[in-house]
C-alpha positions in Angstrom: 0.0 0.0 0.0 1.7 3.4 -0.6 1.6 6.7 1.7 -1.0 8.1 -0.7 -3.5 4.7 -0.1 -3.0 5.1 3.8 -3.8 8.3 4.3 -7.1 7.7 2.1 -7.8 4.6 4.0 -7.6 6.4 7.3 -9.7 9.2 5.5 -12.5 6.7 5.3 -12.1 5.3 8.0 -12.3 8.6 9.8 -15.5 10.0 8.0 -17.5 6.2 8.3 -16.7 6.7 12.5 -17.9 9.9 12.2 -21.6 8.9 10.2 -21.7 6.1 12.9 -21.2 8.2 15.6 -23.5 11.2 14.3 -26.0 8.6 13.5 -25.7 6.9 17.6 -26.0 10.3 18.8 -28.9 11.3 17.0 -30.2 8.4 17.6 -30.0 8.5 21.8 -31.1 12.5 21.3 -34.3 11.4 19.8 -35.1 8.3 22.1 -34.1 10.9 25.3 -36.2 13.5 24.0 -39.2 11.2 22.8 -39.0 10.1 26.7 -39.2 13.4 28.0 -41.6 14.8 26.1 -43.7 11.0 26.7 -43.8 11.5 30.0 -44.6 15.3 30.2 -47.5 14.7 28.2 -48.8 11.7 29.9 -48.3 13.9 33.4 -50.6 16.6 31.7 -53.1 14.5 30.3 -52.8 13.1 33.5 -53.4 15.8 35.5 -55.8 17.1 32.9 -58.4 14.0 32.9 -58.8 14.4 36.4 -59.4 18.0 36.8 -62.6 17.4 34.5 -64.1 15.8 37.6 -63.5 18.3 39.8 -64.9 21.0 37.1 -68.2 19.0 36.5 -68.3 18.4 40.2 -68.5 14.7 41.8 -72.7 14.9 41.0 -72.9 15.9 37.4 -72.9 12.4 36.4 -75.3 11.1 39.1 -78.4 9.2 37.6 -78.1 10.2 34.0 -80.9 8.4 31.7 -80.9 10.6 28.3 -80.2 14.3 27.1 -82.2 16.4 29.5 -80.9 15.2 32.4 -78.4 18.8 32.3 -80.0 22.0 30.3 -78.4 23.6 27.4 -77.4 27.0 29.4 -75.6 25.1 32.2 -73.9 22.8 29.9 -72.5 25.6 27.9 -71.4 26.6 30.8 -69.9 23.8 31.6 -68.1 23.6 28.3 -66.7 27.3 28.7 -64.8 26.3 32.0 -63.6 22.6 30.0 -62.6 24.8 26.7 -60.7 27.8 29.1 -58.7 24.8 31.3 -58.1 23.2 28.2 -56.6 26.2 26.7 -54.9 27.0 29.3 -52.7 23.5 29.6 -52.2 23.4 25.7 -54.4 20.9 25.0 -56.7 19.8 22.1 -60.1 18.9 24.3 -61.1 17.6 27.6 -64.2 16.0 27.9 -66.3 13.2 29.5 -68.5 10.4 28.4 -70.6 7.1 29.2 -71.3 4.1 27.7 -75.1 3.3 27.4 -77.0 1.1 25.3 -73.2 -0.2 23.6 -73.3 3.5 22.7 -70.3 6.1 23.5 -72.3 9.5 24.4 -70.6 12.4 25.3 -71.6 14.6 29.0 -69.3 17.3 28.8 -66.4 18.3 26.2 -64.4 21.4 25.5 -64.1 22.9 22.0 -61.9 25.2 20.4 -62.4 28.2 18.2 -62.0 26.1 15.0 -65.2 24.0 16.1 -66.7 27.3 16.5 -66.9 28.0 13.0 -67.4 25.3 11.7 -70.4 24.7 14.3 -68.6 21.1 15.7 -69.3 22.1 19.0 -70.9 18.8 20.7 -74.0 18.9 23.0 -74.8 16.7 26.0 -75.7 13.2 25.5 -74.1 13.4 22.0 -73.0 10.1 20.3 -69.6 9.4 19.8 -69.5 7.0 16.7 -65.8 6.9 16.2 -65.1 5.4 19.7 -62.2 3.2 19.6 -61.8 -0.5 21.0 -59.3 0.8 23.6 -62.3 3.6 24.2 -65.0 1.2 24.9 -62.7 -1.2 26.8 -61.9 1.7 29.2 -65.2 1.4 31.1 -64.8 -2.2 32.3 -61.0 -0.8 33.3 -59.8 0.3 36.6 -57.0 2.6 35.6 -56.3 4.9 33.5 -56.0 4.3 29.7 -53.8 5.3 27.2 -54.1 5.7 23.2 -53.5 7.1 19.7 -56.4 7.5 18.2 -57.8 9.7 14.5 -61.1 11.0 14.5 -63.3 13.6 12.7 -61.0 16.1 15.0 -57.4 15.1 14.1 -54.7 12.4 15.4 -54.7 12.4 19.0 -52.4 11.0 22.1 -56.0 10.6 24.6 -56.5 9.3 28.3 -59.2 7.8 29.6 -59.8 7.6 33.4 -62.7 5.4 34.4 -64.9 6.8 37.8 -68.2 5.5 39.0 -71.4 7.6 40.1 -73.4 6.7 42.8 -75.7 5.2 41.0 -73.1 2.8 39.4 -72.6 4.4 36.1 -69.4 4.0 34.8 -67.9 7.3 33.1 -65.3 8.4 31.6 -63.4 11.7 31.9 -60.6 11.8 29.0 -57.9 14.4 27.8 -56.3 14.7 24.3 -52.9 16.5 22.9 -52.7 16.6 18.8 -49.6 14.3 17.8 -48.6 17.3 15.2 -46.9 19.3 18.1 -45.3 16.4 19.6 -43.9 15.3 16.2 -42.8 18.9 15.6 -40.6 19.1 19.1 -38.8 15.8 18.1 -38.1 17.1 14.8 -36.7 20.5 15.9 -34.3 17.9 18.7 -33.0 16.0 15.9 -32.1 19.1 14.1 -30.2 20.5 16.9 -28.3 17.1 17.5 -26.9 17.4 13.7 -26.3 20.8 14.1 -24.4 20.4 17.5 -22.9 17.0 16.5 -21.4 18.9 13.1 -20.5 21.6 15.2 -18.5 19.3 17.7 -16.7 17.4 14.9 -15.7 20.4 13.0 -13.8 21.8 16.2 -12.4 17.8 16.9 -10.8 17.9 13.6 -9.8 21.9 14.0 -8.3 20.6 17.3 -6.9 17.6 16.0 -4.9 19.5 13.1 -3.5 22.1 15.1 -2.1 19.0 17.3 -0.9 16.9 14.7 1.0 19.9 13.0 2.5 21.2 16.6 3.2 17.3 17.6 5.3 16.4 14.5 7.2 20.3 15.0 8.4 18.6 18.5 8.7 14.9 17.8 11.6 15.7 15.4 13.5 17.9 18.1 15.2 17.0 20.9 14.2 19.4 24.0 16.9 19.2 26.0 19.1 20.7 23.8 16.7 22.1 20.9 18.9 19.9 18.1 16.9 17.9 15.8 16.8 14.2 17.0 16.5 10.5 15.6 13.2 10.8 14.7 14.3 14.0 12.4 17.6 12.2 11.1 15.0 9.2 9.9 12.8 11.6 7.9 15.8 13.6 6.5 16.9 9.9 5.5 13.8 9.0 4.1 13.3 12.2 2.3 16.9 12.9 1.1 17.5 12.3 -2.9 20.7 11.3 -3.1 21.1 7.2 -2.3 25.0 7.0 -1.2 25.2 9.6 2.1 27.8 9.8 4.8 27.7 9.6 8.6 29.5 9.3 11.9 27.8 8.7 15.1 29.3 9.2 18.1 29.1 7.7 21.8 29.9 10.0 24.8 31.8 7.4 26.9 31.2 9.4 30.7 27.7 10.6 30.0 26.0 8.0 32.1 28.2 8.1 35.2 27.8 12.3 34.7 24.2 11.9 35.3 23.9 9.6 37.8 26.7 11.8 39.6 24.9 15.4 38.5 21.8 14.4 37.7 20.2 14.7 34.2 20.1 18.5 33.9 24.1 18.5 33.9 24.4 15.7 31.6 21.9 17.8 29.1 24.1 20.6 29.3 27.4 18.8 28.6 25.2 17.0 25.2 24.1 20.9 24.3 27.9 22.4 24.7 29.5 19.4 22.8 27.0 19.6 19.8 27.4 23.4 19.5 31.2 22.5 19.3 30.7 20.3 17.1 28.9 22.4 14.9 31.4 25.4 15.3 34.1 22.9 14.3 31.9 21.7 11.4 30.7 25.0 9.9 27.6 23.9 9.3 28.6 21.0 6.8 27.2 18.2 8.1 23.8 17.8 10.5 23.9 17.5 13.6 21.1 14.9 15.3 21.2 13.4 19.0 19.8 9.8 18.9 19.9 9.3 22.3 20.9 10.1 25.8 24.7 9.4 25.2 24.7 9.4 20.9 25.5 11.7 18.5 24.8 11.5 14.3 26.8 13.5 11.7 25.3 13.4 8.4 26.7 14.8 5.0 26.2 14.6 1.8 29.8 14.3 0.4 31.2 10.8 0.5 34.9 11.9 -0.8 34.8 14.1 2.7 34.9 11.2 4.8 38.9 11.6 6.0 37.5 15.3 6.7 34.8 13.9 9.1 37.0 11.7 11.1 39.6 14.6 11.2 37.0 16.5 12.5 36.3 14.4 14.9 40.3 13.5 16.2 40.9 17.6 16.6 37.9 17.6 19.0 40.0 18.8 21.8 39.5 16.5 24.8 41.8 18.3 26.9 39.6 21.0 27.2 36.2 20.8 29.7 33.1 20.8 28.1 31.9 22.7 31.2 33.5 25.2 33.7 31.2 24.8 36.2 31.4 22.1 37.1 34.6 21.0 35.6 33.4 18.1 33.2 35.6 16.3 30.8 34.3 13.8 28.5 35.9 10.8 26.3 34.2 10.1 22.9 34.5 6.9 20.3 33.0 6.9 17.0 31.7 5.0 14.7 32.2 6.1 10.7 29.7 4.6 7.6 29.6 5.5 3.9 27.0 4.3 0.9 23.2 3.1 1.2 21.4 5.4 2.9 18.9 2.4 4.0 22.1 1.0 5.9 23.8 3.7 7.0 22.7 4.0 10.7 23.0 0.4 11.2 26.3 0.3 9.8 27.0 3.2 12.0 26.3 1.4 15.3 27.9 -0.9 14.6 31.3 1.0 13.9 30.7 2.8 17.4 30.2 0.2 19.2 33.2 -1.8 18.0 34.9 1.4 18.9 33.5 1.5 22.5 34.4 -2.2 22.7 38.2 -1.6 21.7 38.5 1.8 23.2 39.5 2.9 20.3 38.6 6.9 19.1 37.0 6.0 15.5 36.5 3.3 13.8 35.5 3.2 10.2 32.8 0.0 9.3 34.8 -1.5 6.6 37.7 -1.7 9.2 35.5 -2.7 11.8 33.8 -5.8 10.2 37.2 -7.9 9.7 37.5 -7.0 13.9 33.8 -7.8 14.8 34.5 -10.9 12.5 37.9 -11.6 14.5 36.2 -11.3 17.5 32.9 -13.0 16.9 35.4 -16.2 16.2 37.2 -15.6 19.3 34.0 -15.3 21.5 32.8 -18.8 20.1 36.2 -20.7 21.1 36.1 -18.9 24.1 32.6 -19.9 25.1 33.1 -23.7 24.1 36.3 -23.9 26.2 34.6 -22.3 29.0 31.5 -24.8 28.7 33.8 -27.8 28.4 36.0 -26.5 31.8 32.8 -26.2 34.0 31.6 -30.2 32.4 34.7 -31.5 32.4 36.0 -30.1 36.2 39.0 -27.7 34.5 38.0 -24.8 36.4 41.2 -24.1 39.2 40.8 -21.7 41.8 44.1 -19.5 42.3 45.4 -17.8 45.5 46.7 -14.7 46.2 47.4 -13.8 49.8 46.5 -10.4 51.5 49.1 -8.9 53.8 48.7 -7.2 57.0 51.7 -4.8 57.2 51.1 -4.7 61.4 51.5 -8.4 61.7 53.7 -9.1 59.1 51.3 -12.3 58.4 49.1 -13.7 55.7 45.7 -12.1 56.5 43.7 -13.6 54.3 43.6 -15.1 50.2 41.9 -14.1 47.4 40.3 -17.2 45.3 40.9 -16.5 41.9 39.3 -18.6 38.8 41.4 -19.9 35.7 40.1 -22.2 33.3 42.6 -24.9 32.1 41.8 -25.2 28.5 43.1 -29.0 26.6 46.4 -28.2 25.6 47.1 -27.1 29.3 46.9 -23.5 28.5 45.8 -21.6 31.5 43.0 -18.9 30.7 42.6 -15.5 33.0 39.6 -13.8 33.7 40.5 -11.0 31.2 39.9 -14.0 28.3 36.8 -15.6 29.7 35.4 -13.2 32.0 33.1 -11.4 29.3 31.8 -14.2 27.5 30.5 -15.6 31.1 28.9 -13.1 31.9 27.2 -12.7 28.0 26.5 -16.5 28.4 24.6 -15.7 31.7 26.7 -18.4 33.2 27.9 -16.1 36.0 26.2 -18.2 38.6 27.4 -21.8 37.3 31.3 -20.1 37.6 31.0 -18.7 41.1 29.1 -22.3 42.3 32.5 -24.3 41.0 34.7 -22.0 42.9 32.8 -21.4 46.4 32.7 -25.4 46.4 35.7 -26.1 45.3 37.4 -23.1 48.0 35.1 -24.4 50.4 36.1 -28.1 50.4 40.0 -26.8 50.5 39.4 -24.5 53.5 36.6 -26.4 55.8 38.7 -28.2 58.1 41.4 -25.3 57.8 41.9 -21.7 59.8 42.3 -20.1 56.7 40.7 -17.0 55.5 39.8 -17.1 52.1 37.6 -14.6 49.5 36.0 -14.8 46.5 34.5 -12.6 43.8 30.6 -12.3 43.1 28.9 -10.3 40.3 25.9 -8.5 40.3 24.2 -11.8 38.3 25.0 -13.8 41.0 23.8 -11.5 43.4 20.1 -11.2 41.4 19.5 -14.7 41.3 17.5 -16.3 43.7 19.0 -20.1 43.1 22.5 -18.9 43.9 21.1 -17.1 46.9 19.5 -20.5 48.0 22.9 -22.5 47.5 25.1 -20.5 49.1 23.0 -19.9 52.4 22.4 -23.6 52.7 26.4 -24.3 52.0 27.3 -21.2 54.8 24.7 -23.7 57.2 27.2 -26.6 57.0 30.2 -24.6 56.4 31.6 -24.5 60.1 33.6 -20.7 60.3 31.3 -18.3 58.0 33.1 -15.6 59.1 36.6 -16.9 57.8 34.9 -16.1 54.5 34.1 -12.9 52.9 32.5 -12.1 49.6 33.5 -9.4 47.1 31.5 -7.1 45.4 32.4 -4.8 42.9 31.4 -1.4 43.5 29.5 -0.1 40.0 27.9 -3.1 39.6 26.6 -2.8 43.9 25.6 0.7 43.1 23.7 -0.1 40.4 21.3 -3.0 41.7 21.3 -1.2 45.3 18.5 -2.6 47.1 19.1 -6.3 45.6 22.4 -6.0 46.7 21.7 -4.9 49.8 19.1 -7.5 50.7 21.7 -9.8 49.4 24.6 -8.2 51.8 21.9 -8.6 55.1 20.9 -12.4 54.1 24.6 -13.4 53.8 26.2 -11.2 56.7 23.2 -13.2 58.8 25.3 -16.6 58.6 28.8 -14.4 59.7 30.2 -14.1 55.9 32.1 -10.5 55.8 31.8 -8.4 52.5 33.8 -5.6 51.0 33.0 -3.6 47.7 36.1 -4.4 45.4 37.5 -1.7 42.8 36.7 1.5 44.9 37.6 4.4 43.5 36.6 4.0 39.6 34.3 6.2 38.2 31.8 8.4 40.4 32.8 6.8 43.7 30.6 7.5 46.6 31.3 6.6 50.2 28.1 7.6 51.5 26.5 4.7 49.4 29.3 1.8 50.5 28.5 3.0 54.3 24.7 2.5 53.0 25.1 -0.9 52.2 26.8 -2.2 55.3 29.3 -3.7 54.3 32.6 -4.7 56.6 35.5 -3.3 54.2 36.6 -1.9 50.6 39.1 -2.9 48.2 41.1 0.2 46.5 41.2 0.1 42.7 44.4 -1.3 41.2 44.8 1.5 38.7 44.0 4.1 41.3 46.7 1.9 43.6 49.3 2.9 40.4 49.3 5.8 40.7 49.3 6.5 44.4 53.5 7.4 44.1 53.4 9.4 41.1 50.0 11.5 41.4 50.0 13.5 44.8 46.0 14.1 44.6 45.5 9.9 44.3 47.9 10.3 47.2 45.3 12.6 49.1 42.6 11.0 48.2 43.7 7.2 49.2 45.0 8.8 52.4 41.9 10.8 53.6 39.6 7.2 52.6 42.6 5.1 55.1 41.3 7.9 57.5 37.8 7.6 57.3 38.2 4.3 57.0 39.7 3.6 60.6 36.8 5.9 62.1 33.9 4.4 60.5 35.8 0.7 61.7 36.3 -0.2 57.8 38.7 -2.8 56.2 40.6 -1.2 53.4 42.9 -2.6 51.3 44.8 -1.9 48.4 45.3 -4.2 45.4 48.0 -4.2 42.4 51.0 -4.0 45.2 53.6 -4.3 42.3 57.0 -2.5 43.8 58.3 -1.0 47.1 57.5 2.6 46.0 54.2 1.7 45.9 54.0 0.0 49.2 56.0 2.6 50.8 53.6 5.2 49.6 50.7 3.2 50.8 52.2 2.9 54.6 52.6 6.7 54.6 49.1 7.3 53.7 47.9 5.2 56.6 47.0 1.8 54.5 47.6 -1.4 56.4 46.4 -4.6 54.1 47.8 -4.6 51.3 47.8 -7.5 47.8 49.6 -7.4 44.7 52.9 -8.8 42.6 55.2 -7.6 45.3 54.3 -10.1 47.7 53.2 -12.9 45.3 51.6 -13.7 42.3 48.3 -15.8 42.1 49.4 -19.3 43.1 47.4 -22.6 42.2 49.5 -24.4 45.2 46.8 -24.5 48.2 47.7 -22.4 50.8 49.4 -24.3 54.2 46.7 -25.2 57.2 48.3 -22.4 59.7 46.3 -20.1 61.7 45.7 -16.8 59.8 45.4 -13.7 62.4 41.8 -12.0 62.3 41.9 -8.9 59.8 43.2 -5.9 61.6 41.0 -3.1 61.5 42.3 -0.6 63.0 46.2 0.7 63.0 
């Protein structure tokens, strides 16, 4: 179907819903006014039929055996007083009658100036030929009667209400209304329910086309920083003539960790000041677009200007903050596509996120497919070796022993996992790590190790730690296993639990239900890699947790960089008030160590003591982890 047949389609689709709701409406108009107007009248005839009897008075029908029971003078009068009420209430005649003889006869009736001239007026006693079936049957009935009825006077809604005179005449006292005015009023209703229904629609569809026109203005700009955004870049796509385009999309590595540290506001700001940069830098040759919280699309139309785009891009000078206040830096990688137009944002992505993967600044897609290929190739005889380790029992936990710089002694070890792969190759967590954790198979790694650590160290005095991600600490099975293995393991508190900080953060309140349940059985836990990204105490002291773990890049460069010197110190500080483990990974030379000691840290782990050790640690007695110096 093309654009021009959809739009019709919803045309008539549009305009049928609008006959079938105009059509409903004037339908329930007309039944609500029919049954207002129904009942008004039947209250007046109603009311009407019995006011007759109290005009001709409760006697007037008393022993009545033909005509001269009631003179002409006094029945006129009569009449004047039934014709006045009845012109007063609007209606066509009120009148009474009796049945004698199988005859209708009239005793009293109204009459209108029409009957005047043309001499209709009706006498007492009068026969009333055109008497209906419902008319006769209404003096053998004992309520009132209703009917439409046509006579030599018109078409006629009537009552009849039946009363009995003393002598035990049945009569009749009746009302009528002409059906012409009631037939008039429902006409005039339906009228004003087109009218107002028309009236309605017109302003719906005024209403709906001032909507449509202001919602497509904003859908295709992005409000936070007033650029055009994805949903623009696919019309421009769509729209654009030329088939073979150019484009570079880039990912703002920090953005996320700039919100959750500044809040949204700031990180809308830094998005604003780096695509008005970009722009500046661009003059104005390519489009800008923001796809998303963290992306950002360069179009152009030129593809011979591609080495100009990713030059572009490379002079963007990262050394200089994209805001002042605050300070904010931010890293980018980029992704880089040329040719089909229909492919082009796909082909994009893809570059970018290669680029993120590699941390590398761009990468083009024709370069990036032999790397994703590479990789894709690497990931598969990754996974199958990691598969075939957990079947086949090749999974070895490593040691690594944590000093405490008071005692001089082993404090505790750190149970590492290496796969050994078939040709007795031993794998590190760098080369398997990411593909467990795509394969979901987190909680199948961390099971092999706490058993396999926990069968070493159960009769033992040994202090011993192992690594949990946040998979393992969101799934309930895992949660199961390892309280019912702390049950029968017999010193909990020789063990503790790592957690990585981001990851913690992150999932807080799993994590922390997941801290409370295992600190129950006596297990310590510590938040590992402190210090990376937007680290905040306040949130580790939230968690209540026994101890952190310094990053080992921020442990680096604790000798060379005097503010990761200030820092590390005033957390050793804190640390000791707040009665917190700390200790400091990636230990790899005496500078280092030295440098930690000054700044007040007191367990310490890295190359400089040992490396990670398959040999099982020796069954001595390990001193309790000092906390405090």
């Amino acid at each position: 179907m093309t654009h021009r047949s959809a739009h019709f389609g919803w045309l008539i689709t549009g305009f049928f819903t609008f006959i079938v709701s105009l059509s409903g409406y004037v339908y329930y108009s007309y039944q609500h006014t029919y049954n207002e107007i129904m009942s008004a009248v039947d209250n007046k005839l109603l009311d009407a039929a019995l006011s007759v009897q109290y005009i001709l008075g409760d006697d007037y029908h008393d022993n009545i055996r033909d005509s001269s029971h009631i003179s002409r003078k006094d029945y006129l009068i009569k009449s004047k007083q039934l014709s006045d009420f009845s012109k007063q209430l609007g209606l066509e005649y009120v009148y009474a009658m009796m049945l004698q003889d199988g005859k209708v006869h009239f005793t009293a009736s109204s009459y209108t100036d029409k009957d005047i001239e043309q001499q209709k007026i009706t006498y007492f006693y009068d026969a009333y030929p055109e008497a209906t079936k419902t008319n006769r049957a209404a003096f053998f009935s004992t309520e009132p009667v209703f009917e439409y009825s046509s006579d030599q006077w018109g078409n006629f809604k009537t009552i009849f209400i039946p009363f009995t005179a003393k002598d035990g005449q049945v009569y009749l006292t009746g009302a009528d209304i002409t059906i012409a005015d009631l037939d008039e009023r429902l006409t005039a209703s339906v009228s004003q329910a087109i009218i107002t229904s028309c009236f309605f629609f017109f302003i719906a569809v005024l209403v709906a086309a001032i909507y449509i026109h202001l919602v497509k203005r904003s859908l295709g700009t992005d409000s936070a920083t007033g650029f055009p955004n994805h949903i623009a870049l696919e019309n421009e796509l769509r729209s654009n003539k030329q088939l073979h385009l150019v484009m570079a999309i880039i990912w703002v590595n920090d953005l996320e960790d700039i919100n959750s540290f500044y809040g949204s506001p700031i990180g809308d700001r830094v998005m604003k000041r780096l695509m008005m940069r970009l722009a500046e830098l661009s003059q104005n040759q390519y489009k800008i677009y923001r796809l998303s919280t963290n992306k950002i699309a360069l179009l152009g139309n030129q593809l011979e200007h591609v080495d100009q785009l990713e030059a572009l891009i490379t002079q963007f000078n990262l050394n200089t903050p994209v805001l002042k206040d605050p300070f904010i830096y931010v890293t980018l990688c980029s992704g880089i596509a040329q040719g089909n137009k229909e492919l082009l944002v796909e082909n994009a992505h893809i570059a970018a996120a290669q680029a993120k993967q590699s941390r590398d600044c761009i990468v083009r897609y024709s370069d990036s497919m032999h790397k994703v290929k590479s990789q894709y190739l690497h990931n598969v005889k990754i996974a199958k070796e990691v598969r075939e380790a957990f079947s086949n029992q090749l999974l070895v936990p490593y040691f690594q022993p944590v000093m405490c710089l008071i005692s001089n002694k082993v404090s505790q070890y750190e149970c590492l996992a290496r796969i050994k792969s078939f040709n007795n190759t031993i794998l590190e967590p760098n080369d398997f790590l990411t593909v467990v954790n795509r394969s979901r198979m987190d909680g199948q790694l961390t099971r092999l190790m706490f058993s396999q650590c926990a069968e070493l160290f159960r009769r033992t005095q040994i202090h011993w730690s192992i690594n949990l991600t946040a998979q393992d600490m969101l799934d309930p099975s895992l949660a199961c296993y390892l309280e019912d293995e702390l049950k029968r393991y017999p010193n909990p508190s020789h063990i503790t639990f790592e957690l990585l900080e981001t990851e913690a953060i992150a999932n807080f309140s799993e994590v922390k239900a997941f801290i409370d349940l295992v600190r129950a059985k006596g297990v310590k836990v510590i938040i590992d890699d402190f210090g990376t990204g937007y680290s905040n105490i306040s949130n580790i002291l939230k968690l209540n947790v026994d101890g952190i773990k310094l990053d080992g890049s921020l442990v680096k460069q604790i000798a060379t960089d005097h503010d990761v010197f200030l820092f590390i110190e005033h957390i050793a500080s804190f640390t000791k008030q707040v009665n917190l483990q700390l200790i400091a990974e990636a230990v790899e030379n005496k500078m280092i160590l030295d440098t930690l000691v000054k700044a007040g840290v007191r367990l310490v782990q890295g190359y400089y003591f040992a490396e990670p050790s398959a040999e099982a640690p020796k069954d001595t007695h390990v001193k309790e982890v000092e906390t405090t110096h």
